[in-house]
DSSP file (Angstrom, degrees, kcal/mol; ACC not computed):
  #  RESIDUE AA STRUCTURE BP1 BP2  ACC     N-H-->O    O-->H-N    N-H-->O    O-->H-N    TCO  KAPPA ALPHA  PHI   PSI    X-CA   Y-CA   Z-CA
    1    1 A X              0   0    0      0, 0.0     2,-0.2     0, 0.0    14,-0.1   0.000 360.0 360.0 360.0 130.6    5.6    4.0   -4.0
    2    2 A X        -     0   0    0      2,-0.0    12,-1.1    10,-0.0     2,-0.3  -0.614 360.0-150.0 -76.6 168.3    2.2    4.5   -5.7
    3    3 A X  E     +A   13   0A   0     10,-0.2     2,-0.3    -2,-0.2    10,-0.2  -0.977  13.7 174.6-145.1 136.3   -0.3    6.8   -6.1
    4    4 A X  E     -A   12   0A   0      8,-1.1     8,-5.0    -2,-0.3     2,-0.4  -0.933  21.3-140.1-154.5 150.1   -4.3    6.3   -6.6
    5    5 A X  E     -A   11   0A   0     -2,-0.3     2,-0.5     6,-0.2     6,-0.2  -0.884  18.2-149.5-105.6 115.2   -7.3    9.2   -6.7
    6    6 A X  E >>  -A   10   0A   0      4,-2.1     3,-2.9    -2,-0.4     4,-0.9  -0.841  32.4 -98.9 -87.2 133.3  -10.7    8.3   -5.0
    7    7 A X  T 34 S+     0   0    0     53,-0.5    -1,-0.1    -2,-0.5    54,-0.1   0.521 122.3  57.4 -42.9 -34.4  -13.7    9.6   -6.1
    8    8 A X  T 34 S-     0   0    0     52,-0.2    -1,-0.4    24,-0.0     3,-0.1   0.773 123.1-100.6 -75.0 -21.4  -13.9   12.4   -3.6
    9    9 A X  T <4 S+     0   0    0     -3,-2.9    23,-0.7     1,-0.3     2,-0.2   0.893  76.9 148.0  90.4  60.9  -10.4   13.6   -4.9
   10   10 A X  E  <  -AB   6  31A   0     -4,-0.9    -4,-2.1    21,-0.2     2,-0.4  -0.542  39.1-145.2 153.0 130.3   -8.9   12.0   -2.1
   11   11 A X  E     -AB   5  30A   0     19,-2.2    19,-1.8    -2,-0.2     2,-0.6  -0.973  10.8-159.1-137.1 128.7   -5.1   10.7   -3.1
   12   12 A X  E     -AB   4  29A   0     -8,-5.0    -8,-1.1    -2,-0.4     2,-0.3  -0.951   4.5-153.3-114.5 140.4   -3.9    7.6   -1.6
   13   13 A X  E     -AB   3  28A   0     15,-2.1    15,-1.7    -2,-0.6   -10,-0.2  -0.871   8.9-163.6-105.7 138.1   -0.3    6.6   -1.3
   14   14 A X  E     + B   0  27A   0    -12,-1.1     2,-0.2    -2,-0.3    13,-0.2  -0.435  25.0 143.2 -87.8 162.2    1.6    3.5   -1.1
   15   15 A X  E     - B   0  26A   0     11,-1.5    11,-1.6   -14,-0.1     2,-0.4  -0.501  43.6-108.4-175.3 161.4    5.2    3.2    0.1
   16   16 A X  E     - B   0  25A   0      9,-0.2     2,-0.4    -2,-0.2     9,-0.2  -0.521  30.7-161.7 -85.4 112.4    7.6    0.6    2.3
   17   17 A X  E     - B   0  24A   0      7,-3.9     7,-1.9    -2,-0.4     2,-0.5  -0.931   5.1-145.1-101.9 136.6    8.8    1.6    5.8
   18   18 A X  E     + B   0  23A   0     -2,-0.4     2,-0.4     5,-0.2     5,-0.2  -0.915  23.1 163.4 -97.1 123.0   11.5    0.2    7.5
   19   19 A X  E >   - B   0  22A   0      3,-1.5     3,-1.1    -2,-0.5    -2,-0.0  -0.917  63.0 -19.8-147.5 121.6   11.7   -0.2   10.9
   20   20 A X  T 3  S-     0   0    0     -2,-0.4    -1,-0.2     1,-0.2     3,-0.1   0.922 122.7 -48.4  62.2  51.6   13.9   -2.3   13.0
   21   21 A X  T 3  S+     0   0    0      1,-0.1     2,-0.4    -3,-0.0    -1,-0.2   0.146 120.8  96.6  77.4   9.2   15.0   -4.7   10.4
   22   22 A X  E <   -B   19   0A   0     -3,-1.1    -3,-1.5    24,-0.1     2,-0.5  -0.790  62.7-133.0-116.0 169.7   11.4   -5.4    9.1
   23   23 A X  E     -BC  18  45A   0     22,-1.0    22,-0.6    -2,-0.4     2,-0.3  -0.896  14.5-165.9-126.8 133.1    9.5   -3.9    6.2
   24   24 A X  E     -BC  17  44A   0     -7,-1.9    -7,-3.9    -2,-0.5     2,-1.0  -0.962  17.3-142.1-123.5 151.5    6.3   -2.8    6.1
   25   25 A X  E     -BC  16  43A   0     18,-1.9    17,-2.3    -2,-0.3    18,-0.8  -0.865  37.1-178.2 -96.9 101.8    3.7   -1.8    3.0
   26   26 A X  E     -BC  15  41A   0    -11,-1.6   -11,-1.5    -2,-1.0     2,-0.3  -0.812  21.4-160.3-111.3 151.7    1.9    1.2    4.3
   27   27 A X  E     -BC  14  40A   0     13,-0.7    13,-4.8    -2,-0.3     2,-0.3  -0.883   3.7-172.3-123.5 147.1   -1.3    3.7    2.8
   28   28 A X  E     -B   13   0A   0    -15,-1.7   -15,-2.1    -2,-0.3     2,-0.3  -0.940  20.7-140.6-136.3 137.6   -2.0    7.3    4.1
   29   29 A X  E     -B   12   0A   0     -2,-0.3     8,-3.6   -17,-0.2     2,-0.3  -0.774  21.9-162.1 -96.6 145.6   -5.2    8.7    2.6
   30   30 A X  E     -BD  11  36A   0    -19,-1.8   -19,-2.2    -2,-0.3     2,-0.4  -0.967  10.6-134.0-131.7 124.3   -4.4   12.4    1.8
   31   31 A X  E >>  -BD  10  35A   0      4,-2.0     3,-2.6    -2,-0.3     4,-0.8  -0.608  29.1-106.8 -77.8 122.7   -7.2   14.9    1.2
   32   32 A X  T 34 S+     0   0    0    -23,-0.7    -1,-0.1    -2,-0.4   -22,-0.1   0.621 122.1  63.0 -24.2 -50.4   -7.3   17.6   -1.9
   33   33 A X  T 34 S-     0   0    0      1,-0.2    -1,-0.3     2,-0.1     3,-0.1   0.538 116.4-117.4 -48.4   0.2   -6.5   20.1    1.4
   34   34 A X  T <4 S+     0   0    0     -3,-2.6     2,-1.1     1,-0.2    -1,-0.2   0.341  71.5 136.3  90.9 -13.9   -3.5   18.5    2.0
   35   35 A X  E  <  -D   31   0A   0     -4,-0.8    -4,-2.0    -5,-0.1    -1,-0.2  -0.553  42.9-154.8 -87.3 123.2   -4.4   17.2    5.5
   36   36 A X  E     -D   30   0A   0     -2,-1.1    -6,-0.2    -6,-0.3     3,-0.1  -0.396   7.3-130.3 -87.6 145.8   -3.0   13.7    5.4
   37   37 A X        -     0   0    0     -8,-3.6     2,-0.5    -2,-0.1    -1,-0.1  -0.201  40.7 -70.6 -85.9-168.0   -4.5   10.8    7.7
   38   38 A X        -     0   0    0      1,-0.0    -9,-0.2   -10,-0.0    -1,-0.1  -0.673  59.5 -95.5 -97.4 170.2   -2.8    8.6    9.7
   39   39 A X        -     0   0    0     -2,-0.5     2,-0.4   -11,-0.1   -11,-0.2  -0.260  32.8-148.6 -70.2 145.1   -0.8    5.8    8.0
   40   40 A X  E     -C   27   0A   0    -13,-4.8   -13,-0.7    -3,-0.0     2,-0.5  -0.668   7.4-144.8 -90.4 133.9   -2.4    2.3    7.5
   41   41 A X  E     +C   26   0A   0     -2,-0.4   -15,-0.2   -15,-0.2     3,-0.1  -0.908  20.0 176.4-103.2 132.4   -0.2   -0.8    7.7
   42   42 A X  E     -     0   0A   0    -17,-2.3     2,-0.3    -2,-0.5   -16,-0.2   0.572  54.7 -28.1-127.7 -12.5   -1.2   -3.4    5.4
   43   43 A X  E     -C   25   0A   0    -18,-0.8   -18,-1.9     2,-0.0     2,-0.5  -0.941  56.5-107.4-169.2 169.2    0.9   -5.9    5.6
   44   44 A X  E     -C   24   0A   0     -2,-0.3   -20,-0.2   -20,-0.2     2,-0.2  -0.951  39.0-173.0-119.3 157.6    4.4   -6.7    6.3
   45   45 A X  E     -C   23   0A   0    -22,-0.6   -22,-1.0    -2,-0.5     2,-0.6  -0.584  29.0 -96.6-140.7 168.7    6.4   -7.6    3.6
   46   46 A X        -     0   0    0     -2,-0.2     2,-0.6   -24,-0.1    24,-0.1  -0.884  30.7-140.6-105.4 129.8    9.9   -8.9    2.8
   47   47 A X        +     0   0    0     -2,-0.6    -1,-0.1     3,-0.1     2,-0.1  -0.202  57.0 112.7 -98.1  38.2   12.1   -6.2    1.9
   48   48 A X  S    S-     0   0    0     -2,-0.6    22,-0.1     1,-0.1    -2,-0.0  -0.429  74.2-111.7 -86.4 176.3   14.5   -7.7   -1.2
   49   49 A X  S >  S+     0   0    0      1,-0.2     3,-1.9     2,-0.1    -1,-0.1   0.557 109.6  69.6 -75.2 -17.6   14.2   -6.4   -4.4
   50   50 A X  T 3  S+     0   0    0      1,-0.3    -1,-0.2    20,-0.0     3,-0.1   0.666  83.0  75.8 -85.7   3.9   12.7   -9.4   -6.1
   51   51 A X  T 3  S-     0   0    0      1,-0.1    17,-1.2    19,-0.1    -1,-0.3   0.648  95.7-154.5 -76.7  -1.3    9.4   -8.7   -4.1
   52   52 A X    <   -     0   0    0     -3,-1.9     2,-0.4    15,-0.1    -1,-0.1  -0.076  29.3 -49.7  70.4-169.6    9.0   -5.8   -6.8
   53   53 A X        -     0   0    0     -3,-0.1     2,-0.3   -52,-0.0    15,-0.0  -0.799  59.3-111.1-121.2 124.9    7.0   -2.5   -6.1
   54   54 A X        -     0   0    0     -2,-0.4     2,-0.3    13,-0.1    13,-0.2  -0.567  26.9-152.8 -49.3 125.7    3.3   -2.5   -4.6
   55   55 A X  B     -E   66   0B   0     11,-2.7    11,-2.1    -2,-0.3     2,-0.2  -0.983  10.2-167.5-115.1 132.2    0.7   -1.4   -6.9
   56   56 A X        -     0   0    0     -2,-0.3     2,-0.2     9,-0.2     9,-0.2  -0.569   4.2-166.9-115.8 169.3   -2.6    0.2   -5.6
   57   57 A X        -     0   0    0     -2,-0.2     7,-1.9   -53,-0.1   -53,-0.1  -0.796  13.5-144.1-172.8 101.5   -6.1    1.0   -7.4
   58   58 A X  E     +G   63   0C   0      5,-0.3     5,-0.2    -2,-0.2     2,-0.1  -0.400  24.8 167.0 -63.5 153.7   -8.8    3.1   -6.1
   59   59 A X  E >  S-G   62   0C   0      3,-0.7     3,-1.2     1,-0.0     2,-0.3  -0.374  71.0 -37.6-148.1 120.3  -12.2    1.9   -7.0
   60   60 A X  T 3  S-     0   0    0      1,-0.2   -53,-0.5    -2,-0.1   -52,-0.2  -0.694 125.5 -27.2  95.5-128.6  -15.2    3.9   -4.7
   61   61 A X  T 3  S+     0   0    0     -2,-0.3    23,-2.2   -55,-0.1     2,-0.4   0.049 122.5 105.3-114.4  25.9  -13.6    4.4   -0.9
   62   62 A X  E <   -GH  59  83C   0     -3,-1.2    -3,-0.7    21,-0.2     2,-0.7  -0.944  56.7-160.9 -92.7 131.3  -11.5    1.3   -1.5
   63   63 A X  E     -G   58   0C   0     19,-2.1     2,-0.8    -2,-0.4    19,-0.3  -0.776   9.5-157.2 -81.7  93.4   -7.9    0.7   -2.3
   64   64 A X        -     0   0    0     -7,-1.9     2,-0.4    -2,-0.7    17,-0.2  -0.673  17.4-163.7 -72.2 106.7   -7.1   -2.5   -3.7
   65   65 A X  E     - F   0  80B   0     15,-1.3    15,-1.0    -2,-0.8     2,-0.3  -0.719   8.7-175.3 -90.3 126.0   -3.5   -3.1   -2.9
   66   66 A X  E     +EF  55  79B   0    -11,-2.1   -11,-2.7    -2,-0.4     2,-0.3  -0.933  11.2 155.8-123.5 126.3   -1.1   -5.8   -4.6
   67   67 A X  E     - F   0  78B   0     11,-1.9    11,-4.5    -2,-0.3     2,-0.3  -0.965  45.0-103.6-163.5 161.2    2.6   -6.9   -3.9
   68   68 A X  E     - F   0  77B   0    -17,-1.2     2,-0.4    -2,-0.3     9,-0.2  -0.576  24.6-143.8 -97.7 169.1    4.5  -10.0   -4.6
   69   69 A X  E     + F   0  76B   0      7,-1.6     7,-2.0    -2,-0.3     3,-0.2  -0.983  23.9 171.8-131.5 105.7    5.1  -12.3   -1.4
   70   70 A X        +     0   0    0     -2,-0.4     5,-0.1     5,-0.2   -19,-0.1   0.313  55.1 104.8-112.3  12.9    9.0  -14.0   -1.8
   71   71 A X  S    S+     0   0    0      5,-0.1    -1,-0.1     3,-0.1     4,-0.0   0.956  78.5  46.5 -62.0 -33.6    8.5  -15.4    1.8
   72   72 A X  S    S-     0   0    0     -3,-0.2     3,-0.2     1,-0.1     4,-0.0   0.251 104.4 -80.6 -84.3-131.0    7.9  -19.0    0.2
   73   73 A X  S    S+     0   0    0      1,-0.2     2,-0.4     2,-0.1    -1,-0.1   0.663 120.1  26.8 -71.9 -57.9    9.4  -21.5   -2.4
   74   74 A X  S    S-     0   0    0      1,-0.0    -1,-0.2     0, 0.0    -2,-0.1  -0.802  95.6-113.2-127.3 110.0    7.8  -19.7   -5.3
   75   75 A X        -     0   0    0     -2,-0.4     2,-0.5    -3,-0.2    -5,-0.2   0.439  33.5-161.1 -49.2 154.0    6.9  -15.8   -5.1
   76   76 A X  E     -F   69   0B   0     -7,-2.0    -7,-1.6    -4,-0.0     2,-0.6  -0.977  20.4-130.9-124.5 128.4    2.9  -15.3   -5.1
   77   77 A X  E     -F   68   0B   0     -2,-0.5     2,-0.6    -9,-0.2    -9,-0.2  -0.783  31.5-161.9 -88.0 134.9    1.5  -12.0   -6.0
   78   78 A X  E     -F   67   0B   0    -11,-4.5   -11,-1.9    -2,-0.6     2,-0.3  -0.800   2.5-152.1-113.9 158.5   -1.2  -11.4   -2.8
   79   79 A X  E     -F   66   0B   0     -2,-0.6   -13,-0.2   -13,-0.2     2,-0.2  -0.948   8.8-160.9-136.0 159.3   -4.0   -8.8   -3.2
   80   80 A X  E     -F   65   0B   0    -15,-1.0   -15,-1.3    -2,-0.3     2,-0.3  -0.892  13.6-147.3-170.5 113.1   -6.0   -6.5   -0.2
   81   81 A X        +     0   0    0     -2,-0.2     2,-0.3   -17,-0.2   -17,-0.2  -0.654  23.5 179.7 -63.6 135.5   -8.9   -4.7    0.1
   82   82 A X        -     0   0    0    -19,-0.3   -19,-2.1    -2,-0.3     2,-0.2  -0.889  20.8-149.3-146.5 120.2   -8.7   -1.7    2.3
   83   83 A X  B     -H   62   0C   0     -2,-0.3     2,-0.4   -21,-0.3   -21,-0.2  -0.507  20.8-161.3 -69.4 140.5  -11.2    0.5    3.1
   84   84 A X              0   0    0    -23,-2.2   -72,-0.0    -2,-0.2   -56,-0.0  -0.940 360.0 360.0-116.8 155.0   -9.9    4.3    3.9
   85   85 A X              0   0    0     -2,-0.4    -1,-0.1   -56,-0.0   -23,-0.0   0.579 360.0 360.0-130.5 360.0  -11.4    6.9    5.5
């Protein structure tokens, strides 16, 4: 789980869902009122431990989101742009 602030004061959160045996990396934009959006899926992801923790990074009314990939031979860190609204 992560956390990043958007310029508007806007908070977005990272965290892994599991759902039927598969793992997903999801963001919810939340607004300083509290009213949360709905959740974004950004990728699905392999749910061991050596795929490490997602890190997010506001810059403007984008999130850039980063997680390691252990699907091949040798883990990759991948990166994602995501707009929220």
């Amino acid at each position: 789980m992560d956390v990043a602030l958007l310029e508007d004061g806007s908070a977005v959160v990272s965290w892994i869902e599991e759902s039927e045996g598969n793992s997903y990396l999801m963001l919810r934009k939340v607004a300083p009122s509290g009213q949360a959006a709905p959740p974004i899926q950004v990728a699905e992801i392999r749910g061991e431990r050596a795929s490490g923790f997602p890190r997010i990074a506001a810059y403007q009314q984008a999130v850039w989101v980063s997680w390691t990939d252990t699907a091949g031979e040798q883990p990759q860190v991948l990166l994602k742009r995501v707009f929220v609204r």
